[in-house]
Backbone bond lengths (Angstrom), bond angles and torsions (degrees), N, CA, C in turn:
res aa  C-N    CA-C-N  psi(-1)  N-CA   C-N-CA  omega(-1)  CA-C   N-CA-C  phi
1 X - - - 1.447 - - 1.520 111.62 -
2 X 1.013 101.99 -27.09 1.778 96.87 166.78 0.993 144.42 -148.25
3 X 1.516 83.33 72.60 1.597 138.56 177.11 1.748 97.40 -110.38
4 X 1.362 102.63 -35.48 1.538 129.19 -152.06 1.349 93.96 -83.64
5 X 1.911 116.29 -59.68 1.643 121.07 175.07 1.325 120.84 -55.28
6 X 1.535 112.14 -24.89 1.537 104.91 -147.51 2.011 75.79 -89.59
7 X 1.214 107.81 -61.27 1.757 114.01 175.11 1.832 116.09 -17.92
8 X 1.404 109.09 -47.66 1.723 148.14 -154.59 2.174 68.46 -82.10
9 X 1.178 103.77 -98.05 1.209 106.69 -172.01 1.779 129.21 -32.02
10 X 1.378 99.87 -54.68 1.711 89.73 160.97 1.469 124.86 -59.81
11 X 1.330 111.32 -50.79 1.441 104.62 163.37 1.506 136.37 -11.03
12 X 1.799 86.18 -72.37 2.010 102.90 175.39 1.611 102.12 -66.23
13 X 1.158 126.79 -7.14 1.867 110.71 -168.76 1.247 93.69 -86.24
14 X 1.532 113.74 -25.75 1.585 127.88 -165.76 1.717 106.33 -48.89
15 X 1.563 75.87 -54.75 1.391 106.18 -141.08 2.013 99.81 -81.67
16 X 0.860 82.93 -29.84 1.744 106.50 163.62 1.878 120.60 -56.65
17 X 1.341 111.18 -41.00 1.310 125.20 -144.35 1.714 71.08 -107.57
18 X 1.584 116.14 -63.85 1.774 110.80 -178.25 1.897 105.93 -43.00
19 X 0.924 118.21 -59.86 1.707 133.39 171.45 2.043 104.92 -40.42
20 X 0.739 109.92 -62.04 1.404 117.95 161.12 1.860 121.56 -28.03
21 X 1.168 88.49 -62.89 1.600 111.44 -166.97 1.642 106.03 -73.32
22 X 1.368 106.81 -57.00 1.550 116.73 -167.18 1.801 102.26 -86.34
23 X 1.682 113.40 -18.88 1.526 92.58 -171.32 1.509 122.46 73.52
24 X 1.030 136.04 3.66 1.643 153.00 -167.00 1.692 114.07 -146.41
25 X 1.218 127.69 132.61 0.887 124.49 -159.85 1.672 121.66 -79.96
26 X 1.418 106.45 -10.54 1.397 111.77 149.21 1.721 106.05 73.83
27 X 1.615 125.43 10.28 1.300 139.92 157.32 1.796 110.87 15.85
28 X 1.449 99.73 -52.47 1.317 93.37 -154.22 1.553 108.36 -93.31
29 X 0.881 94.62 32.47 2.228 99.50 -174.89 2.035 90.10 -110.27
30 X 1.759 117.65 13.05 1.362 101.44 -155.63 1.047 102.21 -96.51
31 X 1.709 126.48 -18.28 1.606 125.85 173.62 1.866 99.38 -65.62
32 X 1.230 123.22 -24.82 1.260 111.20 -172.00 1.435 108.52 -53.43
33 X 1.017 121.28 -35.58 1.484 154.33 -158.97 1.714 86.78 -58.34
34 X 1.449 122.28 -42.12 1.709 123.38 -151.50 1.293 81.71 -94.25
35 X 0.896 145.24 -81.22 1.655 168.38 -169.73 1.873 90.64 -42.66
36 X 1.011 131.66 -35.94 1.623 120.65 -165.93 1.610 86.26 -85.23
37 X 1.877 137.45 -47.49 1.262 142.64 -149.65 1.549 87.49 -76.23
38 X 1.395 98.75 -63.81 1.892 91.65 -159.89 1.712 98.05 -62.77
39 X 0.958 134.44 -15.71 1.318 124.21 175.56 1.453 111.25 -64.10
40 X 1.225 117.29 -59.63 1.621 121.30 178.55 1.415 105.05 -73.76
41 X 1.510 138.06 -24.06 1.472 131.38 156.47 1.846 101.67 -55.26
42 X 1.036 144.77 -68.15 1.442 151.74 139.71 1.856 109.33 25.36
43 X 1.738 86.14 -79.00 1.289 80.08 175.73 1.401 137.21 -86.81
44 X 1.491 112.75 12.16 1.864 116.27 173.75 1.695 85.69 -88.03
45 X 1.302 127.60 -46.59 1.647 116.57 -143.09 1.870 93.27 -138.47
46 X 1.532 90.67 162.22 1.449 94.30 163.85 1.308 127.69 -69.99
47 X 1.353 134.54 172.60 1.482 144.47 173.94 1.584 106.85 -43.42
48 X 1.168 150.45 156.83 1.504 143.53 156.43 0.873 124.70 174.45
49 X 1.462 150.02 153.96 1.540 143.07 151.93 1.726 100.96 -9.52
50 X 1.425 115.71 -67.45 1.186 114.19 -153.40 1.717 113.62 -63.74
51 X 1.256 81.36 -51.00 1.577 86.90 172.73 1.254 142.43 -54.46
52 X 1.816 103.14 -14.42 1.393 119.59 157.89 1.421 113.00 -100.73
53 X 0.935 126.32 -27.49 1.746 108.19 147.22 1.347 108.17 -36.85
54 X 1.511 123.64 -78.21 0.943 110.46 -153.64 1.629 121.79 -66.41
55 X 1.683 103.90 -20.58 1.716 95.91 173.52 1.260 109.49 -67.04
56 X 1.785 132.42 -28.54 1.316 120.95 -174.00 1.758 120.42 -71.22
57 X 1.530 97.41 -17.73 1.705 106.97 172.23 0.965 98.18 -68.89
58 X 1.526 126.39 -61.19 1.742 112.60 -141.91 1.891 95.37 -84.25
59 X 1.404 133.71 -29.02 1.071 115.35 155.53 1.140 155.16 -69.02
60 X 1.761 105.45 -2.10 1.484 128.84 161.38 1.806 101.57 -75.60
61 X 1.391 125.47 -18.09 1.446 118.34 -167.65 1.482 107.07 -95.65
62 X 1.579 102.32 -32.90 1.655 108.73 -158.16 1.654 78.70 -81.71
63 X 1.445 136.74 -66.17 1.289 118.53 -168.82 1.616 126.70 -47.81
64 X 1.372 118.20 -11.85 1.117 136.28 -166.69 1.853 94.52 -81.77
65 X 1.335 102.76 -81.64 1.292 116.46 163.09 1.509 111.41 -14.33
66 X 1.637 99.28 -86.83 1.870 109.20 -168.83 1.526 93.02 -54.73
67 X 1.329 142.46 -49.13 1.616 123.05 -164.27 1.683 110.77 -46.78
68 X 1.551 98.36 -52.91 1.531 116.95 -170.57 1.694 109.75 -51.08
69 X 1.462 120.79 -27.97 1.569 138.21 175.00 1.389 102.32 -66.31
70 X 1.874 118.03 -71.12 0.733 113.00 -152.50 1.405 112.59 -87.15
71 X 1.553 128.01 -25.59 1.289 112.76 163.80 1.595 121.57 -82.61
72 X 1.231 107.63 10.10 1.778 112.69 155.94 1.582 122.74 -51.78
73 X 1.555 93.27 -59.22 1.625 130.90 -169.79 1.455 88.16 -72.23
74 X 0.984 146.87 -47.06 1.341 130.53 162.93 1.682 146.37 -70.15
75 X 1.356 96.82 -31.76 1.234 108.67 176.83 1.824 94.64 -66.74
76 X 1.267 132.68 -41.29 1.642 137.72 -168.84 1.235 96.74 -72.81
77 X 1.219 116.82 -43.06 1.582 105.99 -176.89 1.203 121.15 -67.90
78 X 1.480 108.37 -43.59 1.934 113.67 162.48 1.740 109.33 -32.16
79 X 1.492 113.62 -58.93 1.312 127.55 -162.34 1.329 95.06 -58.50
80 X 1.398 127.20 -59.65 1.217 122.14 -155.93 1.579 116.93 -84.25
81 X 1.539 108.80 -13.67 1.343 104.96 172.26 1.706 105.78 -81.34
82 X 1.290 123.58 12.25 1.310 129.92 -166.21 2.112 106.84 -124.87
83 X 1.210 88.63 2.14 1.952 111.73 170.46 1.524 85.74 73.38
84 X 1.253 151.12 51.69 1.346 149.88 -141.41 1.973 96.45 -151.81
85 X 1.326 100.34 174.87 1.650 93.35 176.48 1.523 91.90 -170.57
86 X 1.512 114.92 129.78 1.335 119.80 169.06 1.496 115.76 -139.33
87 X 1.455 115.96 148.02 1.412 121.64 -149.27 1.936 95.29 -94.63
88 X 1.119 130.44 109.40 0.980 113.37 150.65 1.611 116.36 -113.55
89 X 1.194 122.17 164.27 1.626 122.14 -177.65 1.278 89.86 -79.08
90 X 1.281 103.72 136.52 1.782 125.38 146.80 1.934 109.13 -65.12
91 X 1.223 141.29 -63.84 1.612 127.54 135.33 1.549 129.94 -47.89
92 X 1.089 115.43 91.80 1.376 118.68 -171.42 1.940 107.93 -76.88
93 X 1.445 95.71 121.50 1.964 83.85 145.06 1.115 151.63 -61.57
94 X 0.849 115.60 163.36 1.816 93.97 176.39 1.403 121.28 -52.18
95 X 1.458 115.20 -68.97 1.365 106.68 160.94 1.540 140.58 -21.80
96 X 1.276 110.91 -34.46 1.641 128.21 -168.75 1.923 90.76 -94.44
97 X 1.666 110.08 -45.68 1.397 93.68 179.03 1.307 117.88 -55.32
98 X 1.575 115.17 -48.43 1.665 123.85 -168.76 1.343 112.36 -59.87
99 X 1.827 118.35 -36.95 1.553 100.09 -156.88 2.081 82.68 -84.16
100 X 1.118 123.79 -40.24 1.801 113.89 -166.99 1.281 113.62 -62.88
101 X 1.679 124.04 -6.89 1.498 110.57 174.12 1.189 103.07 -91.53
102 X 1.596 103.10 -32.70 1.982 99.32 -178.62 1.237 110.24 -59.25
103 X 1.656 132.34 -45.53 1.397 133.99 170.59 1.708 101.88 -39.40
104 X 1.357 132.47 -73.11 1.125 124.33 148.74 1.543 141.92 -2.54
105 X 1.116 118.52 -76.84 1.177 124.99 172.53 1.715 119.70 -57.44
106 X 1.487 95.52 -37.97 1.804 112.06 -166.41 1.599 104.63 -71.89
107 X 1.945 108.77 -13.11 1.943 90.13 -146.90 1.913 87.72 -95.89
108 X 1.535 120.84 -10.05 1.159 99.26 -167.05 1.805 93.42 -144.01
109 X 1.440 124.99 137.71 1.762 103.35 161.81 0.879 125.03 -15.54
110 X 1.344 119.83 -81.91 1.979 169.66 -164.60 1.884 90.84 -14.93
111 X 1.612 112.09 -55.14 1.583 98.78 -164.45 1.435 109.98 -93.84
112 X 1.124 110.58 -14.48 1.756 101.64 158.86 1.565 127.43 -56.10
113 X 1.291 102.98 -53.14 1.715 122.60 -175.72 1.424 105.51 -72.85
114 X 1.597 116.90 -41.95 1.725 94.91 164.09 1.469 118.40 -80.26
115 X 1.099 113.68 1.28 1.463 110.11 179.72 1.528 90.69 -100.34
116 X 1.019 152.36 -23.76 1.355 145.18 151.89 1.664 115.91 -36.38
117 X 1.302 107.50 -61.14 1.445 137.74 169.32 1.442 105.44 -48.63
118 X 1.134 118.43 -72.06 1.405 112.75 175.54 1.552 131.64 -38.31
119 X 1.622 123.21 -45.86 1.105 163.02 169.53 1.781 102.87 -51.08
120 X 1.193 107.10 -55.09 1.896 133.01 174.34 1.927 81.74 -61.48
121 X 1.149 117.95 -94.31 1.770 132.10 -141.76 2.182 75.54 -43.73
122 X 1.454 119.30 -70.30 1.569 107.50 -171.48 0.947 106.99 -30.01
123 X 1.272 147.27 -74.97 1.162 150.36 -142.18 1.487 132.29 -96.44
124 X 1.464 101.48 4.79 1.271 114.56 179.16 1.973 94.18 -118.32
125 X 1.056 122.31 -28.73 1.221 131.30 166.81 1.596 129.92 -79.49
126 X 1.230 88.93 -12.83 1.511 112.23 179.96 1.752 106.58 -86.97
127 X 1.230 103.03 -33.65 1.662 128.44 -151.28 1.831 84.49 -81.25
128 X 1.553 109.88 -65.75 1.326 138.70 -147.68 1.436 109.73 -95.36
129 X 1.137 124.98 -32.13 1.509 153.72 155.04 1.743 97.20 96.74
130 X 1.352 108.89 -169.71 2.024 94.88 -171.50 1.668 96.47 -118.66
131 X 1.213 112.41 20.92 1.570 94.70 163.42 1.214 114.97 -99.41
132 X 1.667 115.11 162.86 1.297 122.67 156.83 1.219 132.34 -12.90
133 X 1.181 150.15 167.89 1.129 136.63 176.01 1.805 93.38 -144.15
134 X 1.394 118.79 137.24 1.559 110.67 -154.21 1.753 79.72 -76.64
135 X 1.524 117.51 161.23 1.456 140.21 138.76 1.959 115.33 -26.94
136 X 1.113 111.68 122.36 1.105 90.12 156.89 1.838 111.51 -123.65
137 X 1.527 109.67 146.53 1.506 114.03 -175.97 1.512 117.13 -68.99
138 X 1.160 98.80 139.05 1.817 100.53 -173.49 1.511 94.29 -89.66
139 X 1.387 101.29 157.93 1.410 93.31 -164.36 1.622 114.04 -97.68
């Protein structure tokens, strides 16, 4: 599992630093998000039911997390490119996490369905694990 956080965590810095640069929230880097967790879930444990549980938790948290960052950093920047100023916490509560991802999620399709997607790549990668799988010869 934290193989899974530390993965979950680079991910959102990723995805943070891309958000940064372009100014746009960049939606579609969010399945990476499933595919980066079950990868580092991968390498603590073998392939399994469990192990895709657990990549679909820790990538339901890390996207939770990184959304709450990156549509922070945006929503302030809106304000301020507007001579405006709004307080959000840099440590969010729960409350403050839940209502800014829903603002998130609610203003466009795009971050639901890759966060759908994302959720799918954990758990199907989690299930299946992300290596190769050797050839086998037909007979």
């Amino acid at each position: 599992m934290l193989y899974g956080l530390i993965a979950g965590a680079l991910a959102g810095a990723v995805w943070y630093l891309v958000v940064l640069g372009t100014t746009s929230m960049q939606t579609y880097l969010l399945p990476a998000f499933g595919v980066a967790v079950a990868f580092g879930v991968s390498r603590g444990m073998l392939p399994s039911r469990r192990a895709a549980v657990i990549a679909v938790a820790l990538t339901a948290l890390a996207l939770a997390i990184a959304m709450y960052y990156v549509e922070r950093h945006l929503v302030i920047g809106y304000f301020a490119e507007n001579n405006d100023a709004i307080h959000i916490p840099l440590v969010p509560y729960l409350d403050w996490l839940l209502e800014v991802d829903v603002h998130a999620l609610t203003k466009s399709p795009s971050p639901p369905i890759y966060g759908v997607l994302a959720l799918v790549a954990a758990g199907w990668f989690g299930y299946k694990g992300v290596e190769a799988q050797p050839h086998r010869r037909l007979p």
